[in-house]
Steps between C-alpha positions, in 0.01 A plus 500: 500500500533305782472158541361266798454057533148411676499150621171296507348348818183358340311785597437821415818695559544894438762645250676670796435497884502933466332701284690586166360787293579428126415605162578188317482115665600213251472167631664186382452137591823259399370240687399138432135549563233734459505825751156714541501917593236699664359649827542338844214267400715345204519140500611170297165556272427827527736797415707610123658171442878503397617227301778285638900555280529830414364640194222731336221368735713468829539891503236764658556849433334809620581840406385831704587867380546606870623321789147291603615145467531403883672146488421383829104486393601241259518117580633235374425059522739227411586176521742501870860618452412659137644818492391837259712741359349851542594789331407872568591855429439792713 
């Protein structure tokens, strides 16, 4: 596994500047307030919202049997400064 931080700008922000082919992406949000995931068109409303402090509903996870999962197509919103912990396995 390897891990990376993404830090929020208010806007949609990718998982990583580079493409990153993975077959298994879990991300976490341990932040104070909520975080939303999706495409480049993610935003404060609209996107897989991930509760704010850790926990069962702060986590996404997505699971591929062969190395499909690119994680630069995924994108991320927060509240300025909040930062994600992402992990994925190759």
């Amino acid at each position: 596994m390897n891990i990376i931080q993404v830090t929020q700008t208010g806007s949609a922000v990718p998982l990583s500047a580079t493409p990153i082919q993975c077959r298994v992406l879990i991300i976490q949000n341990n932040a104070a307030a909520v975080a939303r995931v999706g495409d480049s068109t993610v935003t404060a409303s609209k996107g897989i919202s991930l509760a704010s402090g850790g926990g069962a509903n702060s986590i996404l996870y997505i699971e591929s049997p062969v190395l499909s999962i690119n994680i630069q197509q995924y994108y991320t919103v927060g509240t300025n400064t909040q930062v994600l912990d992402v992990m994925y396995e190759l």
